[in-house]
C-alpha positions as CSV (number, residue, x, y, z in Angstrom):
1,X,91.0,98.8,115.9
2,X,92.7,99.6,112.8
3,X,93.9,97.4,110.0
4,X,96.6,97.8,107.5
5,X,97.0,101.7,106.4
6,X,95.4,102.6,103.2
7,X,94.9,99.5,101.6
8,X,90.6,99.0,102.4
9,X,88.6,98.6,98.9
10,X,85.5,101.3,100.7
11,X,84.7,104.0,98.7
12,X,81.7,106.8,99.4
13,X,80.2,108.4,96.1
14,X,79.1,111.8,97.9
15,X,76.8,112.9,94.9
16,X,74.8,109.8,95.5
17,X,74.5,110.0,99.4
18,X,71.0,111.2,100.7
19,X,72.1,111.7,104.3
20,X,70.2,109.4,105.7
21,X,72.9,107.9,108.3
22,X,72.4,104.1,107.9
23,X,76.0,103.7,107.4
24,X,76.4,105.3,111.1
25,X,74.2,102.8,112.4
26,X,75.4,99.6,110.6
27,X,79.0,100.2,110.8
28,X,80.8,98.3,113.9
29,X,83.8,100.5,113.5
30,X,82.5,104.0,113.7
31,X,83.9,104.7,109.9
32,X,81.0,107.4,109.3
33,X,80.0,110.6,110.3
34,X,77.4,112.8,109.1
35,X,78.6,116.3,107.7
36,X,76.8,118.5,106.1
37,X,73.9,116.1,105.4
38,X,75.7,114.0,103.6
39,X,77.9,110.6,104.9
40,X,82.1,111.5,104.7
41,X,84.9,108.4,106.0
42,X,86.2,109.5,109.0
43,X,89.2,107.0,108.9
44,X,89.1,104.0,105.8
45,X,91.9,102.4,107.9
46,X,89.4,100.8,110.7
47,X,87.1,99.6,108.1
48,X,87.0,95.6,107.9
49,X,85.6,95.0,104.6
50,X,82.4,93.9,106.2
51,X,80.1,95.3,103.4
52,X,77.1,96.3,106.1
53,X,78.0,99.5,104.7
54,X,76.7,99.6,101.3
55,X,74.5,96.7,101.9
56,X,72.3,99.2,103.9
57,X,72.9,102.2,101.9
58,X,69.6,102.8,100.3
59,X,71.0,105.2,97.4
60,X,74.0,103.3,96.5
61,X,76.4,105.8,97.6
62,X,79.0,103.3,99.5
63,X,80.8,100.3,97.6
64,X,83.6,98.2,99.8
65,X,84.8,94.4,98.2
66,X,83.4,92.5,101.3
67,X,84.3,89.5,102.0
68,X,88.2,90.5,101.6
69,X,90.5,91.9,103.7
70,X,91.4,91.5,107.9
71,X,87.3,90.8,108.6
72,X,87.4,87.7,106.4
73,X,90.9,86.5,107.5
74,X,89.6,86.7,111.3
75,X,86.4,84.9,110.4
76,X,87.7,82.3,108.5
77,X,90.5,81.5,110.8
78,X,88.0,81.0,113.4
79,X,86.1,78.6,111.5
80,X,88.7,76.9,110.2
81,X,91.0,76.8,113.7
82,X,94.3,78.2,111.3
83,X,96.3,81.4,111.0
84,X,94.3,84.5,109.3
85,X,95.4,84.9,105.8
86,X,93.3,87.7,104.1
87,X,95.6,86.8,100.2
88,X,96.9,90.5,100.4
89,X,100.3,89.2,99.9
90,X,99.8,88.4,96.4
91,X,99.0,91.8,96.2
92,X,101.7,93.7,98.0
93,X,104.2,91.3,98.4
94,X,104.0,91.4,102.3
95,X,104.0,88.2,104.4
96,X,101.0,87.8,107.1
97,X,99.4,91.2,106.4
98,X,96.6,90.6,109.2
């Protein structure tokens, strides 16, 4: 699944990244792969904004502003039974962005 195209807040800091691949195992959408021992975004657009990312990433070399974004517009529309509304259109001006 992808999301909108090139609007997700992840970013990977490669000089911090050890290698160790817990951002493989966390991520639900396969944004990661190992190369060269160190982590590289395969495709930012199918990132939700979930945060497991750099929640798990033991030398800090992943930040993403979770909470925000299509994940939290699906999740809160579930909970609260109404349209998902992820508050991108304040930023781009589009309406319904999820």
């Amino acid at each position: 699944m992808k999301y909108l195209h090139n609007v997700a807040s992840l970013q990977l800091f490669p000089q911090k990244c050890a290698g160790c691949g817990a951002c493989l195992e966390v991520c639900p959408h396969h944004v990661f792969s190992i190369e060269d021992k160190k982590a590289v975004i395969l495709d930012k657009d199918r990132c939700m904004e979930c945060g497991a990312c750099a929640m798990n990433c033991p030398s800090g070399a992943l930040w993403v502003d979770k909470g925000v974004g299509c994940a939290a517009a699906l999740i809160n529309s579930m909970i609260t039974g109404g349209e998902p509304v992820c508050g991108c259109s304040e930023k781009s001006g589009a309406d319904g962005c999820c």
